[in-house]
C-alpha positions in Angstrom: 22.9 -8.7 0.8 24.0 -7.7 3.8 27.1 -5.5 3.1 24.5 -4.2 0.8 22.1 -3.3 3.1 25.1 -2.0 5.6 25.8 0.4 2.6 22.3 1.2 2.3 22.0 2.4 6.2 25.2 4.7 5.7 23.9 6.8 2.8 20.6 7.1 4.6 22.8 8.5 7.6 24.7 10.9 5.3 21.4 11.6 3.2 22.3 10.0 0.3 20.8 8.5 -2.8 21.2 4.4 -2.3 22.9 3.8 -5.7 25.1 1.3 -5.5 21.6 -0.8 -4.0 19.2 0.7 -6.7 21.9 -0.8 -9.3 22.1 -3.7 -7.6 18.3 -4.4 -8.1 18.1 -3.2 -11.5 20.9 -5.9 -12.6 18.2 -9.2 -11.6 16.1 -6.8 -13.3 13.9 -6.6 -11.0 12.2 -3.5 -12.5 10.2 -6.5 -14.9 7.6 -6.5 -12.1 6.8 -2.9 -13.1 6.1 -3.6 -16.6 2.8 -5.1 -17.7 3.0 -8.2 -19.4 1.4 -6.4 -23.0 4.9 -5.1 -22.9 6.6 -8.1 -22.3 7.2 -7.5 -18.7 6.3 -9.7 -16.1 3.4 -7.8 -14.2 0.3 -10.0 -14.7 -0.3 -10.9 -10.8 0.0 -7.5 -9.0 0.1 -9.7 -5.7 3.7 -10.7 -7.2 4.3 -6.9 -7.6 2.9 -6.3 -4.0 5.8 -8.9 -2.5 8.7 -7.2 -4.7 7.5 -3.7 -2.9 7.2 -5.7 0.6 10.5 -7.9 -0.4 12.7 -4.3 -0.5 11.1 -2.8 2.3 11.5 -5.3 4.3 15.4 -4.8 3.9 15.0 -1.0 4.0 12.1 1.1 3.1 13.7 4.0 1.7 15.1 1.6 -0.8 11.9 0.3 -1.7 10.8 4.0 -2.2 13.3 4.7 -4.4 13.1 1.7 -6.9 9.1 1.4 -7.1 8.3 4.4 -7.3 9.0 3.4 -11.3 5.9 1.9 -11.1 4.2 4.8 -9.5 5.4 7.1 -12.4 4.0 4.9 -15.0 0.7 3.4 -13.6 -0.9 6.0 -15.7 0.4 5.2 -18.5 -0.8 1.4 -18.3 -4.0 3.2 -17.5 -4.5 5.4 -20.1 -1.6 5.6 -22.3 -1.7 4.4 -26.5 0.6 1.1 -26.9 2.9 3.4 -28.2 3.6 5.7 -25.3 3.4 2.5 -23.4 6.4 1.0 -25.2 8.2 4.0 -24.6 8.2 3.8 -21.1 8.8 0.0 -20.7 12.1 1.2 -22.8 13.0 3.8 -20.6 12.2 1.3 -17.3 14.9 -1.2 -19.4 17.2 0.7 -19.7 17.4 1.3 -15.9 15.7 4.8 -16.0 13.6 5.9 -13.0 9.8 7.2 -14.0 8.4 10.2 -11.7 4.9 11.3 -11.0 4.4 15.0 -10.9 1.6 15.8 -9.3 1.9 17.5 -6.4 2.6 21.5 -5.9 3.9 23.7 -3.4 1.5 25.7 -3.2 -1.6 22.9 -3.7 -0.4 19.9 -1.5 -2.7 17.0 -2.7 -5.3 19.7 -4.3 -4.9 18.6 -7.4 -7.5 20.0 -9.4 -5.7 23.7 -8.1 -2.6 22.6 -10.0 -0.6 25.2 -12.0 1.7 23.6 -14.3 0.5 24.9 -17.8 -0.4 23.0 -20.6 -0.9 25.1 -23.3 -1.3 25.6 -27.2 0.3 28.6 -29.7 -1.1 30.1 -32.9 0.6 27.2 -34.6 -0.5 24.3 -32.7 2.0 23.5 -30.9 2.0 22.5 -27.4 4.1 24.2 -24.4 4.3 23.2 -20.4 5.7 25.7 -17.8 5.7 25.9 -14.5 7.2 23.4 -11.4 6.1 20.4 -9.4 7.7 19.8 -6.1 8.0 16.9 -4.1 8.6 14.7 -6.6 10.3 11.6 -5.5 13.2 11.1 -8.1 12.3 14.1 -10.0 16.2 14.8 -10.0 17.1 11.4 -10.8 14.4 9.9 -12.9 14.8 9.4 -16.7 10.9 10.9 -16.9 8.2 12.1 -15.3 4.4 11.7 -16.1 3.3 14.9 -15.2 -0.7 16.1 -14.5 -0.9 19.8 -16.5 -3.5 22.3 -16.1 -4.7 21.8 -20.1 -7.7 24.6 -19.8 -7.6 27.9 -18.0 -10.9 27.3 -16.2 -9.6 24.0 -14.9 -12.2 21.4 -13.0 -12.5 17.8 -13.5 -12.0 18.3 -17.3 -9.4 20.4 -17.0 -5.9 18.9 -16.8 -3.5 16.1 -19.1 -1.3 14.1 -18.4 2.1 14.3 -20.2 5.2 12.3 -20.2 8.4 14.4 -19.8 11.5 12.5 -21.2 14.4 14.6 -20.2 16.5 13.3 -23.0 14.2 14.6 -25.7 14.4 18.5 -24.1 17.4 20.8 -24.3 19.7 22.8 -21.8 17.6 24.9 -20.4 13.8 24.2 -21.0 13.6 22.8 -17.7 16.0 22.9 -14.0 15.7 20.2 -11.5 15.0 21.5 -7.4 17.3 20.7 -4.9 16.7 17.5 -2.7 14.5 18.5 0.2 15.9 17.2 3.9 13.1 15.1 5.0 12.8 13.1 8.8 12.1 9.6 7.6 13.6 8.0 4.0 16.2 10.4 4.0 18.5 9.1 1.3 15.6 9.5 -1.3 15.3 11.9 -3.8 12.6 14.1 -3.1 12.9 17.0 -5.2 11.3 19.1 -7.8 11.3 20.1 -11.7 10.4 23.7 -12.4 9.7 23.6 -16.6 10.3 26.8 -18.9 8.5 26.7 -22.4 9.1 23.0 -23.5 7.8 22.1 -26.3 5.6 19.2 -26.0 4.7 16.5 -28.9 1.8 14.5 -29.7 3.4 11.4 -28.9 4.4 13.1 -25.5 0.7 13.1 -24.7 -0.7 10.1 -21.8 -4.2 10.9 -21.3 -7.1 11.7 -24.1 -7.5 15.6 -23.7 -9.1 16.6 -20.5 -8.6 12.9 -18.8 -6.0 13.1 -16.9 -7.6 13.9 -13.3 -9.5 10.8 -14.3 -6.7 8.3 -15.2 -4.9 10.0 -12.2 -7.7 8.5 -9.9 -7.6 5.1 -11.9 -3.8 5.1 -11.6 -3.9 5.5 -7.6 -6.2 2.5 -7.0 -3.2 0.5 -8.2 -0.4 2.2 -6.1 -2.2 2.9 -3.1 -2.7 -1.0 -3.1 1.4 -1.3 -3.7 1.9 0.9 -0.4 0.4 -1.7 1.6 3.1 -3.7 0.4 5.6 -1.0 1.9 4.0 -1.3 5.2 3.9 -4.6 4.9 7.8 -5.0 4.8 8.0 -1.9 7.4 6.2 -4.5 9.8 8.2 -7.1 9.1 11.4 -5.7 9.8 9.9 -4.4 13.3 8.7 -7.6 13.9 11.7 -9.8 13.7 13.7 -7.0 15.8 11.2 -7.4 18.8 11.2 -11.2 18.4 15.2 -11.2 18.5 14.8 -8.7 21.4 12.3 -10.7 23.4 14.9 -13.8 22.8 18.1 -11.9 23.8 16.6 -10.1 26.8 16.2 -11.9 30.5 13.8 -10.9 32.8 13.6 -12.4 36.4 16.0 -15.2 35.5 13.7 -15.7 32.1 13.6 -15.3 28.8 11.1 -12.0 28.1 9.8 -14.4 25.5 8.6 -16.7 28.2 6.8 -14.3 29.8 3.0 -14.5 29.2 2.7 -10.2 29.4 5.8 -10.0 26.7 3.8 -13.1 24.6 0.7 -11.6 24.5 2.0 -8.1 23.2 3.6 -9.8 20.2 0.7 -11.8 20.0 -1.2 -8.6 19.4 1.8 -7.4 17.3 1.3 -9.8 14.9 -2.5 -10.2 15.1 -2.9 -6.7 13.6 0.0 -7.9 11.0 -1.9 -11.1 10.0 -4.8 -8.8 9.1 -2.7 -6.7 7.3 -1.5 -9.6 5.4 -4.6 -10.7 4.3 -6.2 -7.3 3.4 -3.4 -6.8 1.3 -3.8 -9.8 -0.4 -7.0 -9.7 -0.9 -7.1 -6.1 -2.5 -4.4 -6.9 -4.7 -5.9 -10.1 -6.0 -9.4 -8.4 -5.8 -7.4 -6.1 -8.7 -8.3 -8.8 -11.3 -11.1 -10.7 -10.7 -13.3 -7.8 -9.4 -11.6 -4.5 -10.7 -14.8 -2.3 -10.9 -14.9 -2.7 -7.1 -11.0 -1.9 -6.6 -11.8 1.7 -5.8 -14.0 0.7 -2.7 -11.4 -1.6 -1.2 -7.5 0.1 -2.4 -9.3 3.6 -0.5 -10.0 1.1 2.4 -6.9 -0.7 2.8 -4.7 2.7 2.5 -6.5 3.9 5.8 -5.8 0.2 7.8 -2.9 -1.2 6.6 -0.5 1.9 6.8 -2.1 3.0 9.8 -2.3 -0.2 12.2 1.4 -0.3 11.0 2.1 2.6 12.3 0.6 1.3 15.6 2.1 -2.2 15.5 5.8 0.1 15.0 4.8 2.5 18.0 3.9 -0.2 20.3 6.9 -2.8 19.6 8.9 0.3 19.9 7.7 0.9 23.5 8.0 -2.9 23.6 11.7 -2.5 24.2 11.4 -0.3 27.5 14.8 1.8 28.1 16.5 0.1 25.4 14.7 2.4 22.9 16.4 5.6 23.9 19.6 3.6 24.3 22.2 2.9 20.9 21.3 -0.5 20.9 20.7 -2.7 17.8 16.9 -3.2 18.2 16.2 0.5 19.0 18.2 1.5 16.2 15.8 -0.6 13.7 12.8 0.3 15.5 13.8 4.2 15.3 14.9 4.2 12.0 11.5 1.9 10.2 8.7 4.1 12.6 10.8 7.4 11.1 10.7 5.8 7.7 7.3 4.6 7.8 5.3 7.6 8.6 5.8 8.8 4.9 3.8 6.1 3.7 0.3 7.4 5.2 0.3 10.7 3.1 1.8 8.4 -0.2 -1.2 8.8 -2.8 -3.7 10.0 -1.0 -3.1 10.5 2.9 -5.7 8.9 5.6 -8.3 12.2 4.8 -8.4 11.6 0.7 -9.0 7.7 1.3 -11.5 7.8 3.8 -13.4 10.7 1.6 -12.5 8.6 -1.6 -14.7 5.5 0.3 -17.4 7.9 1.9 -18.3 9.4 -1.6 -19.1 6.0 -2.0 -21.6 5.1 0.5 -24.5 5.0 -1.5 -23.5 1.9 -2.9 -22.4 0.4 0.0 -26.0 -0.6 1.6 -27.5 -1.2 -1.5 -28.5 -5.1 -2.5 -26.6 -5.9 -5.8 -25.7 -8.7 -7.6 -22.1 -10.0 -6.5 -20.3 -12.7 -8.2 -19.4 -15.8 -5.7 -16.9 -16.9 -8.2 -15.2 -14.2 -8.3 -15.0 -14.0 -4.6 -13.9 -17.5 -4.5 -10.9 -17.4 -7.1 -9.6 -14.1 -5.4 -9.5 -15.6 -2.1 -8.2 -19.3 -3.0 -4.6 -18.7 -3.4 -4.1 -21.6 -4.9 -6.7 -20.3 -8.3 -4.6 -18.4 -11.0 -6.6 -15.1 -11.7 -6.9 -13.5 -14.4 -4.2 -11.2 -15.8 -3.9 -7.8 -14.8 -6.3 -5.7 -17.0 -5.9 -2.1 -16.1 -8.8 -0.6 -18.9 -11.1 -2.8 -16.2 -10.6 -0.2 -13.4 -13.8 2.5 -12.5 -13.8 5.6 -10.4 -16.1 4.2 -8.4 -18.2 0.9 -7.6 -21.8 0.5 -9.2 -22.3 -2.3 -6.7 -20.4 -1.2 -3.3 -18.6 -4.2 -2.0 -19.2 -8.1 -3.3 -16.9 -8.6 -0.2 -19.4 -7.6 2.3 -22.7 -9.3 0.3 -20.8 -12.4 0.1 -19.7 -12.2 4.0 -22.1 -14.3 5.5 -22.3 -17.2 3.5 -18.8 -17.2 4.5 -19.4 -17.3 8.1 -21.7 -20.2 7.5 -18.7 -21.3 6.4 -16.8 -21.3 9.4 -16.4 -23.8 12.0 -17.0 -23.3 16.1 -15.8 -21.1 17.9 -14.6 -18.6 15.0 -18.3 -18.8 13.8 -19.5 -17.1 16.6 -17.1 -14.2 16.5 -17.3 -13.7 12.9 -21.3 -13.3 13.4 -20.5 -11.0 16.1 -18.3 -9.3 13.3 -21.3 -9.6 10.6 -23.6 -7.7 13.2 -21.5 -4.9 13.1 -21.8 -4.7 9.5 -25.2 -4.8 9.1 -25.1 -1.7 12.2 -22.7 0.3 10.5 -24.1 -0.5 7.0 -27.3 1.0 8.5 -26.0 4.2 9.8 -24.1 4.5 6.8 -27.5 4.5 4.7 -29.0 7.4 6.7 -25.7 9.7 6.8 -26.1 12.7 4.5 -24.9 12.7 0.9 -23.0 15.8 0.4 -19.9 16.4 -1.1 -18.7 19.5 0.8 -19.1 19.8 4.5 -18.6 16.1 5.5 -19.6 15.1 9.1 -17.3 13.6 11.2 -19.8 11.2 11.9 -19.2 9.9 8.0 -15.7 9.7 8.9 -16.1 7.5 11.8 -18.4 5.4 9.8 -15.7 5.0 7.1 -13.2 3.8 9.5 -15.1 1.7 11.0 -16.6 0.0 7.5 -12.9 -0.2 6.5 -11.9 -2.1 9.5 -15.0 -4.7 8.8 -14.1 -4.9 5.1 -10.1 -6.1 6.1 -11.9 -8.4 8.8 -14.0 -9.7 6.1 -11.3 -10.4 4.1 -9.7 -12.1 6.1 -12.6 -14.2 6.7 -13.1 -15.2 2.7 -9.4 -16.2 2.5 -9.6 -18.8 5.4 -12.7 -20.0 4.1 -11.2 -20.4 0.4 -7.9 -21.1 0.4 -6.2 -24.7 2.2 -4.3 -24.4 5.3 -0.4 -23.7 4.3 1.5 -27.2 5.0 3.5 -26.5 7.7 2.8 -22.6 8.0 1.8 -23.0 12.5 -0.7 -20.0 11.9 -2.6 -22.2 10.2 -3.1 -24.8 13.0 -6.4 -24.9 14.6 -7.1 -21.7 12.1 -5.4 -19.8 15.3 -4.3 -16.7 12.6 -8.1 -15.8 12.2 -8.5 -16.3 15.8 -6.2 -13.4 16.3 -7.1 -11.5 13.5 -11.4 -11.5 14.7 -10.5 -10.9 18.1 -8.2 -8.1 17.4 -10.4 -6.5 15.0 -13.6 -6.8 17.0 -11.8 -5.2 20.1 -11.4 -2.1 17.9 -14.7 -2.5 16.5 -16.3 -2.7 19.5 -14.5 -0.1 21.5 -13.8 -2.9 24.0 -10.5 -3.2 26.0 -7.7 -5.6 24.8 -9.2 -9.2 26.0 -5.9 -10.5 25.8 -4.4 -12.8 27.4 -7.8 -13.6 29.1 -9.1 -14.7 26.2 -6.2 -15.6 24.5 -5.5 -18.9 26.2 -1.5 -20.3 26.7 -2.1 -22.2 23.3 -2.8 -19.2 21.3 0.0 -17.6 23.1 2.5 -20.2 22.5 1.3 -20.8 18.8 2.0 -17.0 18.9 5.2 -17.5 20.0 6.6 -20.2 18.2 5.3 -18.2 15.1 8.0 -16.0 15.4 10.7 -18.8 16.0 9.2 -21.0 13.3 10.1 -17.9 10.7 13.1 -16.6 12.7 14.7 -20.2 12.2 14.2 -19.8 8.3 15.2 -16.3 7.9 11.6 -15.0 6.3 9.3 -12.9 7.0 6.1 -13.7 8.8 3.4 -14.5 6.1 -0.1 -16.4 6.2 0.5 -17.8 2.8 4.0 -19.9 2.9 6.4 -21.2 5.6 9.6 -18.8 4.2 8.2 -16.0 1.8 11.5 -14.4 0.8 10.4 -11.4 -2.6 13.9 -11.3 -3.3 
């Protein structure tokens, strides 16, 4: 794997596609994990999924761009699609063929509804698309592209399909791929463009029922904005381990920098906001089956905290290494390259603005008293509980009953033994405060307040804290996982969180004692020692 990944590292230096990596994956056919299991494939636990996105990324994130975004392509098509479109694609993904999703324009950004690709009928009946979509990861490469087409002049809501482009099925000339764009971070991906001239479209070609796509589009981004966690996830962890090995290599006054409580306590914090990460993650993906019609409340969440506390925990280990970071040294070099990389991932599917407006337009549920289920609750957050399989026709655009999460949070502190009780009520006070200025913020769908987005960051941050919570409170401590000693992971993760909440400067290392430090620290050696990737839920995750 690692010549591999050596490889990998040159062609993102020269700007090249990772092929020979990309081939190398598809041979353990690892592409399985994209296909549902109706198709014979092997996505029923998109948690699993999650981890194969994390797994890559964790080697090299522009790698992990370029294979899943497979999955991205045909999430609508598991969505929406007839079994027999379905089967199509699962063929095409078999055979080793990369699936695109066209949705964005150069001219519209993520303005999808001002989309221009035409969808349109003749005389005869017969359909015809035209026009281009650009910035279209493997539009250049890809076997296919599910594409969102303007399907009524007047567009809106109703206005658009989705349609599946096979590039086999057209001839010379009905359509020219764009030329790969130079971008700062994943720079061996293909991120390029189709422009389509007259192309005669099929019934069979057709995704969406007529004047659904926008619709299954929304469904379909519930699913991979949950998957991008996973990239962050594995962005994380690759910073992560580089700081660690720094901290171990580096002396400091005749010291380790490990020893050192100042250089303990920032990785503490490091991995603090990693653990909650983790566990949002998890929770949103497992969440997937057991409480789908709520997905849309907690994937918009988790888009805006996961990608963007990565982004800090990057930026902060980065500074981490002092002068070495402008120097050519090992650690700066995988520092620089996974922040470059990483920033991408923010604006994937939505950026920070769609997601927080996605969870604002649903604040009316969010107050409201509704009837959760505990059960539910309880089998997504014991990871020892098989849920159910992955039922994507389960999905809604938006949540009848705001968040079982929150409802069911304080029975969960009850839950909780001294001292975390008392800084997870601290942490259910703050719900019930933002909850309550959430209920008297205007409901308008133009001309937001930035007081609404505040509020939405905020209830996002309590809803990752909160699940956090759940899963120590369901699931058994991991056998010989240290975070899970003395429950010192949600320790970190409450007192992290709650700084932000509460606007509060770090506490740390006041009140993170020389036990939590050095449970902290010999984290990172416990997992260093085994070659895997810091996880809440085993003792040496490896995804592949």
């Amino acid at each position: 794997m690692s010549d591999l990944m050596q490889k990998v590292n040159e062609n993102d230096s020269r700007d090249e596609f990772p092929t020979e990596a990309i081939e190398a994956l598809n041979r353990i056919k690892l592409y399985e994990y994209y296909i549902p299991e109706i198709y014979d494939g092997k996505l029923r636990d998109l948690d699993d999924t999650v981890n194969i996105v994390r797994g890559m990324a964790r080697h090299n994130l522009g790698l992990a761009v370029a294979h899943a975004k497979t999955i991205l392509g045909a999430v609508t098509v598991w969505v929406g699609g007839d079994h027999a479109v379905g089967a199509r694609v699962s063929y095409i993904i078999r055979l080793g063929g990369a699936v695109s999703w066209g949705l964005t324009e150069r001219e519209h950004g993520s303005d999808l509804l001002a989309g221009q690709l035409e969808l349109s009928v003749d005389e005869a009946g017969t359909k015809h698309l035209s026009g281009e979509k650009w910035l279209i990861n493997n539009a250049t490469r890809g076997s296919a592209l599910t594409l969102l087409a303007r399907s009524a002049k007047t567009g809106g809501p109703r206005g658009f399909d989705l349609v599946l482009f096979e590039k086999a099925k057209h001839p010379e000339g009905s359509y020219e791929t764009l030329d790969k764009e130079l971008t700062f971070g994943i720079r061996g991906s293909d991120i390029s463009g189709i422009r389509i001239h007259d192309a005669e479209i099929e019934d069979i070609d057709m995704i969406s029922a007529p004047g659904r796509g926008i619709e299954m589009v929304m469904l379909g981004l519930q699913v991979t904005r949950t998957l991008c966690c996973g990239l962050s996830l594995g962005a994380a962890d690759q910073a992560l381990a580089a700081a660690y090995g720094f901290a171990q290599a580096r002396t400091l006054y005749g010291r380790k920098l490990i020893e050192l409580p100042q250089a303990q306590a920032v990785l503490a914090k490091a991995l603090a906001d990693h653990l909650l990460n983790e566990a949002f993650t998890t929770f949103v993906a497992r969440s997937a089956h057991e409480m789908a019609d709520e997905l849309s409340v907690h994937c918009a969440a988790a888009k805006f905290v996961v990608p963007t506390r990565t982004e800090a925990i990057i930026r902060q280990l980065r500074s981490f290494s002092g002068a070495k970071s402008f120097l050519d040294d090992p650690t700066a070099v995988v520092l620089s390259r996974v922040e470059r990389d990483h920033r991408i991932v923010s604006l994937f599917d939505g950026n920070t603005v769609v997601n927080l407006t996605s969870l604002i337009g649903q604040f009316g549920t969010l107050y409201r008293s509704a009837e959760s289920s505990t059960s539910a609750i309880s089998i997504t957050c014991n990871m020892e509980a098989e849920v159910a399989p992955m039922d994507f026709g389960a999905l809604t655009l938006f949540s009848r009953k705001g968040s079982s999460l929150l409802r069911e949070l304080p029975d969960a502190v009850n839950a909780l033994s001294e001292p975390l009780r008392d800084r997870a009520t601290i942490l259910l006070n703050v719900v019930d405060n933002t909850l309550n200025e959430i209920s008297r913020e205007p409901r308008t769908a133009v001309d937001i307040p930035n007081s609404s987005y505040v509020l939405a960051e905020r209830i996002s941050l309590c809803l990752a804290a909160a699940a956090a919570i759940h899963l120590a409170v369901h699931t058994a401590p991991v056998h010989g996982n240290p975070l899970w000693k003395n429950s010192v992971w949600l320790e970190l993760v409450l007192d992290r969180a709650l700084d932000c909440l509460l606007d509060r400067r770090d506490t740390y290392p006041e009140t993170w004692g020389v036990d939590i430090l050095e449970t902290a620290t010999k984290t990172f050696e416990h997992f260093a020692t085994q070659g895997a990737c810091i996880s809440l839920w085993s003792s040496a995750q490896e995804a592949i």
